[in-house]
N, C-alpha and C positions, 0 to 999 in steps of 0.2 A: 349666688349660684348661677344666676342667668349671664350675667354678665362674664364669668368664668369660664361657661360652656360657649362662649361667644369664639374665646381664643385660641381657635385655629391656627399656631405659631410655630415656626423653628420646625423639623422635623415633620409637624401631623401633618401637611400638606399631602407630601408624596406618599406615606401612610396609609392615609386616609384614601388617595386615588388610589394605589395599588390592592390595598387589603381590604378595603369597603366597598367599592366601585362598583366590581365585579358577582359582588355577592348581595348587595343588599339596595342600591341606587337605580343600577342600568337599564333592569325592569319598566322600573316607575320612571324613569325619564324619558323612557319610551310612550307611554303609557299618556304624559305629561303633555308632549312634543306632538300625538295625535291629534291631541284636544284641542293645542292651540293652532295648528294648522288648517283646523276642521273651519275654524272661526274667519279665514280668509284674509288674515289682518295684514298690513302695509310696515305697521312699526310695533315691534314688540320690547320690552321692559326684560329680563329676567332679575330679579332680587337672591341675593345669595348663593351667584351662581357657584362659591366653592372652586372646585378644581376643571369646571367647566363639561361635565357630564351631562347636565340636562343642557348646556349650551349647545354642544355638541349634539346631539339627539337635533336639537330644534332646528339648527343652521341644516341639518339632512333632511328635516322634514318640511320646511318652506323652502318657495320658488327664490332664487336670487336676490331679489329684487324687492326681497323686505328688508327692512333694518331693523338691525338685533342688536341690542346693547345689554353687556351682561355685565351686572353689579354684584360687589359683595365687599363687607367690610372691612377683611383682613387682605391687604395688597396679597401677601405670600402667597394664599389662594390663587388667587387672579394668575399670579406667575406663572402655574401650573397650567394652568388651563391656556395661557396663551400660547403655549404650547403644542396645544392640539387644531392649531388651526395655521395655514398656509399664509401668506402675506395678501395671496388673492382673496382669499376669503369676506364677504361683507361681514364681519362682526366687531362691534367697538368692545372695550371694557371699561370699563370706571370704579374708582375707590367710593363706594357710597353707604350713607348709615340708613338703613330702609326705614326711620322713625323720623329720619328729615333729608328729606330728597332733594338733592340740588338739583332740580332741574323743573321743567318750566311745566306751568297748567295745559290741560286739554294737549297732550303730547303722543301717547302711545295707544294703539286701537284695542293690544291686550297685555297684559304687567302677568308673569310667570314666576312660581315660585314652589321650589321642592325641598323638603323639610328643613324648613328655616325661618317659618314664623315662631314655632316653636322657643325659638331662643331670643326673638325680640324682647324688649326689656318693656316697653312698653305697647301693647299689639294694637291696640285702640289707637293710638297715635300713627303707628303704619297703618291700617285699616285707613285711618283719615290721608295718610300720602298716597297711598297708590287709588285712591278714590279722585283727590287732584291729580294726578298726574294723565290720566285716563282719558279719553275723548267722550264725550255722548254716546253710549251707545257699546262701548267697552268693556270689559271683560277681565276681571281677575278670576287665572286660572291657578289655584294652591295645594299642597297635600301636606300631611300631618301621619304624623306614624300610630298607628291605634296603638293598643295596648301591650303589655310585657305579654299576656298568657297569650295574645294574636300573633307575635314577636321572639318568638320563643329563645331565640339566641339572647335577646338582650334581657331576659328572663336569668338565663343561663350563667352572663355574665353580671348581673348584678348580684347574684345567687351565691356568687364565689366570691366578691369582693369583700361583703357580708363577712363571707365564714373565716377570711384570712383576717378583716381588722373587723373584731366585731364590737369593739370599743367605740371608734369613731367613723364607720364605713364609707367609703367615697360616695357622691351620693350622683356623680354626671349622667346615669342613664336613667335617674326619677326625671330629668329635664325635658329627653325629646318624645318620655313617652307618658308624659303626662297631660299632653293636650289633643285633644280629641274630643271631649264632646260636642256632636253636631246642632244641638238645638243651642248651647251657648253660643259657639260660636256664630250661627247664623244669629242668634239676636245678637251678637257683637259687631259683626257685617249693618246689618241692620240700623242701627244707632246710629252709626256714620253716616248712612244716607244710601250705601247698596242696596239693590234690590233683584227681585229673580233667582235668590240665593239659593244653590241645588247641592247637596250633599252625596256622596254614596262613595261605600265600602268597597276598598279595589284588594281583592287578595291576590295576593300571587304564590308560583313556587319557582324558589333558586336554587340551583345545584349550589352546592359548596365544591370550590376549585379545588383546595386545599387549607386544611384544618389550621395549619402553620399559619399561612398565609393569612387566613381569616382572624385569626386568634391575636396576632400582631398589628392586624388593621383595628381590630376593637380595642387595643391597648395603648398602640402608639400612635391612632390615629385620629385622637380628641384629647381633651383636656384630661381625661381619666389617668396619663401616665403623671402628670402635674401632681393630682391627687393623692396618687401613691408614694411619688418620689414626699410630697408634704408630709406625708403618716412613718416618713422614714422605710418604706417598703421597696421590696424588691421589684420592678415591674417586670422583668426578663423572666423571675421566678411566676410571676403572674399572669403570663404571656406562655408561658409554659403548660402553667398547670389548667388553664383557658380552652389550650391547643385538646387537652383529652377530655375534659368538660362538653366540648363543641362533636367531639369525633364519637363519643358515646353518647351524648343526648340527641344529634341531630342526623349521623350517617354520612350520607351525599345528597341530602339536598333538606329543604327547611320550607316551612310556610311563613309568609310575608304578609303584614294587612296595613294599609293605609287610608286615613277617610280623604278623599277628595272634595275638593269645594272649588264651586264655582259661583260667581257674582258681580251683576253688572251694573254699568252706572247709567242710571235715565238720563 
């Protein structure tokens, strides 16, 4: 399942920036982009930067004059996002797996990362690359999506997918919202050799743009439409019946909860 929720392919790219972006990321990548700006750092890491939204955010919220290299493991990602930046811009991208980092020790002053540990296949082993890659002194800044009943949309849509295959139900939104607890996690930090590890609960509230538009981002814009097309299902019918799921359980706007983590290296 992890590995499947990994593949961001074909079509979720633009998807996923358009109908997820806007409603459920931009927030926290704000939020994200603060934190590491706050830290004063020279060379920054992003890991998973996706369609390059928290990329984005960060290259607004540092001075010029850092370097910002954003990673993530599906090129097609990257493509997106390179998108969003000017040829002037200082931002590099690179294809990279965050459980083996090609790149060199004692490198970046802080490694960023928004909702994308979650789908590491092995977290302990990225735990231990963004620990090397890190200078003295450095700073992994991360977040994690808390739970369905804190998440209510992805409550919502897990809720439907249930009731239409309830023989074999897709199962991709048990994956980003199943990790979160903060005292594991810090002893997981921990074990690697992190230290200073700080936790805390970032809620937020998003307007919903539009129900359509949302409804289509949580279908077609992850592995979930894979899922369905596997079960012989209709996604369009599912992306439909989604849209008035979304527009009666949530209105115009939703509550949002993320645990953030932060953790440095001595």
């Amino acid at each position: 399942m992890v590995l499947q929720a990994a593949r961001f392919v074909g079509s979720v790219p633009e998807n996923y920036d358009h109908g997820l972006g806007p409603h459920i990321f931009e927030g926290f990548a704000a939020d994200i982009a603060q934190r590491v700006a706050y830290c004063k750092p020279a060379s920054v890491l992003e890991l998973a930067a996706g369609t390059g939204i928290v990329t984005r955010a960060l290259r607004d919220a540092l001075p010029d004059e850092v370097a910002l290299l954003a990673s993530d493991l599906n090129e097609p990602m990257l493509a997106v996002a390179r998108r969003k930046f000017a040829d002037t811009e200082a931002v590099e991208f690179t294809q990279a797996d965050a459980t083996a980092l090609n790149l060199d020790d004692a490198t970046f002053d802080v490694v960023a990362c928004q909702f994308g540990v979650m789908f590491f296949p092995d977290k302990q082993r990225s735990y231990s690359e963004v620990l090397r890659v890190l200078k003295p002194g450095g700073k992994y800044i991360f977040n994690c999506w808390g739970s369905p009943q804190e998440n209510p949309f992805a409550r919502i849509a897990q809720d439907l997918v249930e009731e239409m295959f309830p023989a074999d139900p897709p199962g991709f939104y048990k994956v980003p919202f199943g990790y979160n607890d903060a005292a594991a996690i810090t002893a997981a930090l921990e074990s690697v050799g992190f230290t200073d590890v700080y936790t805390e609960r970032v809620a937020l509230t998003s307007k919903i743009l539009s129900a359509e538009r949302f409804a289509r981002g949580l279908v077609f814009g992850n592995p979930l439409h894979e899922e369905i097309l596997a079960r012989d299902g209709d996604a369009e019918q599912v992306c439909t019946r989604l849209e008035g799921e979304l527009a009666q359980g949530l209105g115009d706007e939703m509550p949002l909860q993320a645990l953030l983590v932060e953790a440095g290296r001595g």
